[in-house]
N, C-alpha and C positions, 0 to 999 in steps of 0.2 A: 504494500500500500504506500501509497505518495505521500510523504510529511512537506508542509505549509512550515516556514518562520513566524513564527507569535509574535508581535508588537505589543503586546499588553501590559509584559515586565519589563519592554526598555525603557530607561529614562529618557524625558524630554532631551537632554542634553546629546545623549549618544545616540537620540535618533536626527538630532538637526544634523548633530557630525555628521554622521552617517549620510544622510542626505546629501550635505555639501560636499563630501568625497565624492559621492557619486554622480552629482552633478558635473561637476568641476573634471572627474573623469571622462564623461562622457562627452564633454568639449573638446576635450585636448586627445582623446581618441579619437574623435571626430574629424579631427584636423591632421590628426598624423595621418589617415586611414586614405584620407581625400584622394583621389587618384584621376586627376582633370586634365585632360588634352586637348590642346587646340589640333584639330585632324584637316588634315588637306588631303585633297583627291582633286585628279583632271578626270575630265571625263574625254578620252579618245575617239575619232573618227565621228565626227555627226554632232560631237558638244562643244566643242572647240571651246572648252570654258576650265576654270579650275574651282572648286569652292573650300569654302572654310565652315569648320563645323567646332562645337565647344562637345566633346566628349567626356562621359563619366565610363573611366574601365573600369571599374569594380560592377558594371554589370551591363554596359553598353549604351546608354540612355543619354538624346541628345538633348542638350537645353538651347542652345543658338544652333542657327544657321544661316550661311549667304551662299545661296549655291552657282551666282556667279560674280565671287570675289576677284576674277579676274575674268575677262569674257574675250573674247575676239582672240584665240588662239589659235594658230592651223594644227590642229591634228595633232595634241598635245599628247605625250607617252610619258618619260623619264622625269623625275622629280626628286630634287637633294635637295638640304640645307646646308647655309656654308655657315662658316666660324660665327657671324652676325643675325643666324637665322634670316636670311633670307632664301627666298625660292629660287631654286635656279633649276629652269623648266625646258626640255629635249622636244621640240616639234616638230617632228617629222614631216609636217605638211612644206613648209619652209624650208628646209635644213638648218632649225637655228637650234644653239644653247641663248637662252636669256634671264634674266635676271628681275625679280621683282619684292618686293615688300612683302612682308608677313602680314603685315600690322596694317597697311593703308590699300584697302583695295584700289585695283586697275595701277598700279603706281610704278612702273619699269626704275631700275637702273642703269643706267651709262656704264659702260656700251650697252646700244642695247643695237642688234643682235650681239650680246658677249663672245661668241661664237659661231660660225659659219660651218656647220658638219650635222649629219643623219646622223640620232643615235635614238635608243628605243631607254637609255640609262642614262644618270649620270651621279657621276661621287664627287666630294669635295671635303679634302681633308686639308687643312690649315689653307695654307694658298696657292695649292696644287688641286686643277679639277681636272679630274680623268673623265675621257669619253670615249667610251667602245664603239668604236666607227663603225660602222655595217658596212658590206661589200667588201672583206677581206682586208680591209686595212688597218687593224689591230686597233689598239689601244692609244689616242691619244693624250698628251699632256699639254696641259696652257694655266697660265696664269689666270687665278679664277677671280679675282681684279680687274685684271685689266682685259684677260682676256688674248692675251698673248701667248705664240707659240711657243711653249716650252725648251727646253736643254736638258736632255736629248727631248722630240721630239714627239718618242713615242716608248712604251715599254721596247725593250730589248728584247726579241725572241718574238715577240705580237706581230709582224708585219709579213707581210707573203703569203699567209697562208697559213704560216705556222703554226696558230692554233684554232686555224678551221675561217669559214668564209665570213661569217656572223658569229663576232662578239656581244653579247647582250650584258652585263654587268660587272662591276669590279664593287670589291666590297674588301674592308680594310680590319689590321688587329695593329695599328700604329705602337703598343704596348712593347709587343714583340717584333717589330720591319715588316713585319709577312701580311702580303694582300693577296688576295684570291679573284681570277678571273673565269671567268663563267663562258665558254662557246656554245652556242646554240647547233651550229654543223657540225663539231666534233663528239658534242652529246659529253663533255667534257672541262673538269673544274681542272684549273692550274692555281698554282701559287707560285709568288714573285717574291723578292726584295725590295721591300719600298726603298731605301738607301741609294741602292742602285741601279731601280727600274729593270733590272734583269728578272727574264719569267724561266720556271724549271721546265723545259719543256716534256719532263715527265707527268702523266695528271697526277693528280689528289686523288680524286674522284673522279670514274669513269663509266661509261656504259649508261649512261643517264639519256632520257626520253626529251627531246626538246627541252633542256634547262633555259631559265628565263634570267627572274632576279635572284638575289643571293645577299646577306645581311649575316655577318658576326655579330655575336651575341656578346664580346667583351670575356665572356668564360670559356672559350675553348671549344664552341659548338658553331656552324655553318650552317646557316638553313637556307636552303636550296628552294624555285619554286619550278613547279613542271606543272605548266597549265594545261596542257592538251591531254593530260593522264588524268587532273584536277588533285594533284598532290603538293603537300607541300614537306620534303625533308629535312631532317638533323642529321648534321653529321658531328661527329668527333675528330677535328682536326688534326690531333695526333696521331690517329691510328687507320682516319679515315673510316673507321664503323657508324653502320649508321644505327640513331638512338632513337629517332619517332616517326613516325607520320604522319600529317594529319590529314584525314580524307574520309571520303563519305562513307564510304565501307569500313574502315576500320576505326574512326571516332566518331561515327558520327555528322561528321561536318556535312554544309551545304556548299559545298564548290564547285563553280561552274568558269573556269575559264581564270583560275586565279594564279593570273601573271604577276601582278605586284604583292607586296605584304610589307608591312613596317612591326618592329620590336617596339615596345615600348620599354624596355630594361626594368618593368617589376611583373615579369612573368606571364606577357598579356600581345599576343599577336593579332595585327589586323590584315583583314586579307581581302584585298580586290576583286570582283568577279568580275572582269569584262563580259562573258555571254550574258550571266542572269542579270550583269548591272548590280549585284548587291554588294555590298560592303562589311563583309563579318568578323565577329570578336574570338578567338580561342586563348586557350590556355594553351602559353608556349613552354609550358613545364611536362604537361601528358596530352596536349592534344584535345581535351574535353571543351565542346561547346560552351561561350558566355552568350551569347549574341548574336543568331543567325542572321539576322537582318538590323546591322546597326543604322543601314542607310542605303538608299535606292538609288544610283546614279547610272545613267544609261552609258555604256561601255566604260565602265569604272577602268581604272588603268595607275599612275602614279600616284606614291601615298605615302604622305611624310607625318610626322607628330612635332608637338613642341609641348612641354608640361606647362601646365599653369597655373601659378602661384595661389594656394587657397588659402585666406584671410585666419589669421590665429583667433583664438577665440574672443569674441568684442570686449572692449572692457565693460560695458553694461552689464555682462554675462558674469565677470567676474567679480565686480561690487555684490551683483544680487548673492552668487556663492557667499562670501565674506559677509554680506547682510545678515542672511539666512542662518549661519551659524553662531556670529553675534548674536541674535534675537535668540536662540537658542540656551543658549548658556546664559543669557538674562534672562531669561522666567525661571529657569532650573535654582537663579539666584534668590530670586525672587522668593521661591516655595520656601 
């Protein structure tokens, strides 16, 4: 049988306490727990747009949205943030890399096009943005500033051919030198030296189905995405084993064409569906559904996050605590 806690024999005094512990807990868990991102998605082919959305991960549920925070794009695909949070947006339709505001919709940066090249991705680690050129021309390098051609040029080993016709992704572990490049023709993950832009032309990982995007995790994991299988994997960088998957058959998941996905780094993967257009939540620790449909965008495609700072507890909230237990202990005085 279930036993109840009796209030009958506590004192006034150690039930204010109590109370105000618990209040006063309940703010300040409230505020650690908070898990708010600002989400961006372009929507590819026929949206020619990118929006912004205000997400809650801890269970998917939007409060804002502008779902054309930027509009007038051609054929918008790849999407990073650089050092300043800003967008910096791969359009295909064009062949441009460009540059825009987080914070101020329609709002471009100089240069703007930052970049003249086809790519379906793009990275940006300090002030180096890599762009996986399509049609066999590896990996480029440019000042993601200015926008200028890099020194060297391009990864070392990336050009000819050498690691297949179509480059789709490059994705970094700046901790360790080691950055991972993704072929879509070779069906094959490489790693490189960032130091040296030299790539191993041994893979990592091979024998892979149309691989897309690709995103380190900062721990030692690699997650891969294969949209035309509708998978998305882990790998174990070190040994190359792979640790999950998340897919419809095997967790569950609704995926339909999920070429992009972004880490949020507290255990929480969003995942692009270009064919169904949805935008879903998982757990990037097992793969178990948050969120099948966080957001409906018609050929969803690039998707970046940025957190967003949630307010400590008001101090209103904390006088009333402080009141509360005051008042407390004076009656208890009082008796």
């Amino acid at each position: 049988m279930k036993t109840y806690p009796s209030f009958h024999n506590v004192s006034r005094t150690s039930l204010g306490a109590t109370l105000a512990v618990l209040l006063l807990g309940t703010l300040l868990t409230g505020a650690a727990h908070a898990q708010i991102f600002q989400l961006y998605v372009d929507s590819a082919e026929g949206g020619h747009k990118l929006g912004a959305y205000t997400v809650d991960a801890s269970n998917g549920s939007v409060s804002a949205s502008n779902s054309s925070f930027i509009s007038s794009l051609n054929d918008p695909y790849g999407l990073a943030l650089d050092s300043s949070n800003n967008l910096v947006i791969s359009t295909l339709g064009d062949s441009y890399v460009a540059k825009y505001s987080s914070v101020t919709a329609n709002t471009s940066i100089a240069p703007n096009p930052l970049v003249t090249a086809a790519a379906v991705n793009v990275t940006v680690s300090g002030n180096v943005l890599y762009v996986p050129l399509r049609n066999g021309n590896g990996v480029g390098l440019y000042n993601a500033t200015t926008g200028a051609t890099g020194s060297p040029a391009f990864l070392s080993g990336g050009t000819g051919g050498a690691i297949g016709t179509n480059v789709d992704s490059v994705s970094l572990d700046p901790a360790h030198d080691i950055g991972y490049v993704v072929s879509e023709s070779q069906g094959n993950v490489y790693s490189f030296t960032i130091s040296t832009n030299i790539i191993n032309p041994t893979p990592l990982i091979s024998g892979l189905s149309t691989p897309w995007d690709s995103q380190y995790d900062g721990a030692g994991h690699l997650f891969v995405s294969l949209p035309l299988s509708n998978q998305i994997l882990e790998y174990n960088v070190s040994d190359s084993s792979l640790v999950m998957t998340i897919s419809n058959s095997i967790s569950g998941a609704a995926l339909s064409g999920c070429y992009d996905f972004t880490l949020d780094g507290a255990g929480h993967i969003f995942i692009s569906n270009y064919t169904s257009g949805v935008v879903g939540e998982y757990s990037a620790i097992d793969g178990s559904t948050i969120n099948n449909s966080v957001l409906s965008i018609p050929n969803a495609m690039g998707i970046v996050l940025i957190p967003v700072a949630v307010p400590e507890p008001s101090s209103m909230a904390l006088v009333g605590v402080v009141a509360l237990t005051f008042g407390a202990w004076k009656f208890r005085r009082r008796r």
